[in-house]
DRENDO-1510 file (C-alpha; in Angstrom, 1 decimal, always signed):
<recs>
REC; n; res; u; v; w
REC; 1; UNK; +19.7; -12.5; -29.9 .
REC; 2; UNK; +19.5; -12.7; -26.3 .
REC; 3; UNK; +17.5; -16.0; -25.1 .
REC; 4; UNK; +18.6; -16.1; -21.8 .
REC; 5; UNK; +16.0; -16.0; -18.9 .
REC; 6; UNK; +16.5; -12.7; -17.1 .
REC; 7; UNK; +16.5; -13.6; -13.6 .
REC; 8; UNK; +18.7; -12.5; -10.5 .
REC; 9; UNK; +21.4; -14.7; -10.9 .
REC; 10; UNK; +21.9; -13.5; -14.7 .
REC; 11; UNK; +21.7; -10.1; -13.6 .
REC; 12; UNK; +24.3; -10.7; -11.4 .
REC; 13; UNK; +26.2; -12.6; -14.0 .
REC; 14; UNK; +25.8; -9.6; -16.7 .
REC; 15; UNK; +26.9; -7.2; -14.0 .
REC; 16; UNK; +30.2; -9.2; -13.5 .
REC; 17; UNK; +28.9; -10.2; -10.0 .
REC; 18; UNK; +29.3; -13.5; -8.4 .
REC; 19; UNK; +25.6; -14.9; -9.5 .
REC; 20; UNK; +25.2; -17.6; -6.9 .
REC; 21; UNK; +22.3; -17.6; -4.5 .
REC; 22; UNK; +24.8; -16.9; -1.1 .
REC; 23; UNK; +26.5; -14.6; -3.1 .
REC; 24; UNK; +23.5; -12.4; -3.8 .
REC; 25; UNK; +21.9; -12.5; -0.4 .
REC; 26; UNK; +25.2; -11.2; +0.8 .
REC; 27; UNK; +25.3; -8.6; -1.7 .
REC; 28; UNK; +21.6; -7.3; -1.2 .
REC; 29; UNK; +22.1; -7.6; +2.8 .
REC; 30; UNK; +25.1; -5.2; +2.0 .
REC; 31; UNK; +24.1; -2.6; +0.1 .
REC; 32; UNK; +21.4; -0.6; +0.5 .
REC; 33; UNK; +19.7; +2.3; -1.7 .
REC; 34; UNK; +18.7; +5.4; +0.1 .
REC; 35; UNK; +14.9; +6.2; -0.4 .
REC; 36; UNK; +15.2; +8.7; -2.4 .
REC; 37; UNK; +18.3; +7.2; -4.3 .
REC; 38; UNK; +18.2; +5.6; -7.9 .
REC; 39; UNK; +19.6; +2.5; -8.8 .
REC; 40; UNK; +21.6; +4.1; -11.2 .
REC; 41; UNK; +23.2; +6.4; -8.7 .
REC; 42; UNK; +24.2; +4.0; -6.2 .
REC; 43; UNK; +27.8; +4.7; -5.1 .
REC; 44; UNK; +28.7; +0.9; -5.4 .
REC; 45; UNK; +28.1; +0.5; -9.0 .
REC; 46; UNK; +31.3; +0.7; -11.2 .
REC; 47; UNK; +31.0; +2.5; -14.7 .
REC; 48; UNK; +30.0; -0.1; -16.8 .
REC; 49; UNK; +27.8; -1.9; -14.4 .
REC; 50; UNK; +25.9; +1.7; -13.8 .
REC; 51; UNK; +25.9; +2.3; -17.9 .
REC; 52; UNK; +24.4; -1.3; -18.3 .
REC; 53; UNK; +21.7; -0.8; -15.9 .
REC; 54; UNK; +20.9; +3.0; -17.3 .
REC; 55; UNK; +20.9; +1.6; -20.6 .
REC; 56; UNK; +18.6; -1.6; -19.9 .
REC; 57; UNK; +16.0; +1.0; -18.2 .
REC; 58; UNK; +15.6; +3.5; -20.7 .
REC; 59; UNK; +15.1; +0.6; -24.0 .
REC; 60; UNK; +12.1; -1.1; -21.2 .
REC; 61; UNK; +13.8; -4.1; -22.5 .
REC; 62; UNK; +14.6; -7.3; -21.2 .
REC; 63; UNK; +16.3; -6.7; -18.3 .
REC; 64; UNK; +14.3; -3.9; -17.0 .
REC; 65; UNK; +11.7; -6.2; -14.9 .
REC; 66; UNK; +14.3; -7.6; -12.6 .
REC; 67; UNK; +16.4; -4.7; -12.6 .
REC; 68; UNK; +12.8; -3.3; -10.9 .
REC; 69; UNK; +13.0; -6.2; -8.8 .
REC; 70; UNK; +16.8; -6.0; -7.4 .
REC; 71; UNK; +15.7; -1.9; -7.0 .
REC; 72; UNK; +12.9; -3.1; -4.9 .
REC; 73; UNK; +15.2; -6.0; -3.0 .
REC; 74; UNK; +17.9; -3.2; -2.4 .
REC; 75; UNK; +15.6; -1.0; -0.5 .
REC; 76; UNK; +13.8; -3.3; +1.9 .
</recs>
């Protein structure tokens, strides 16, 4: 069972990203989602990290809140 809190920085973590506060900024600053783009499409997503995200969004589980949130971060 999962009891970690779901925040950015685990998000990053579970994506195999570097998960500190720097590192994210960079990474949001960096890439951008076209407005009419998914998340899941986004060109800079490897395979996994694209099926993990796909996968969290259809169960509405966990992860989908700050998935929502790094979607809306990604496109400001």
């Amino acid at each position: 069972m999962d009891t970690c809190q779901h925040n950015l920085n685990t998000l990053f973590a579970q994506l195999g990203l570097a998960n500190n506060q720097t590192d994210i900024d960079s990474f949001i600053e960096h890439h951008k989602l076209k407005s009419t783009e998914k998340i899941t499409e986004a060109s800079f997503w490897n395979t996994a990290q694209k099926q993990f995200i796909q996968e969290s969004l259809a169960e509405d589980g966990d992860w989908s809140e700050i998935i929502d949130t790094l979607d809306t971060l990604l496109r400001e």
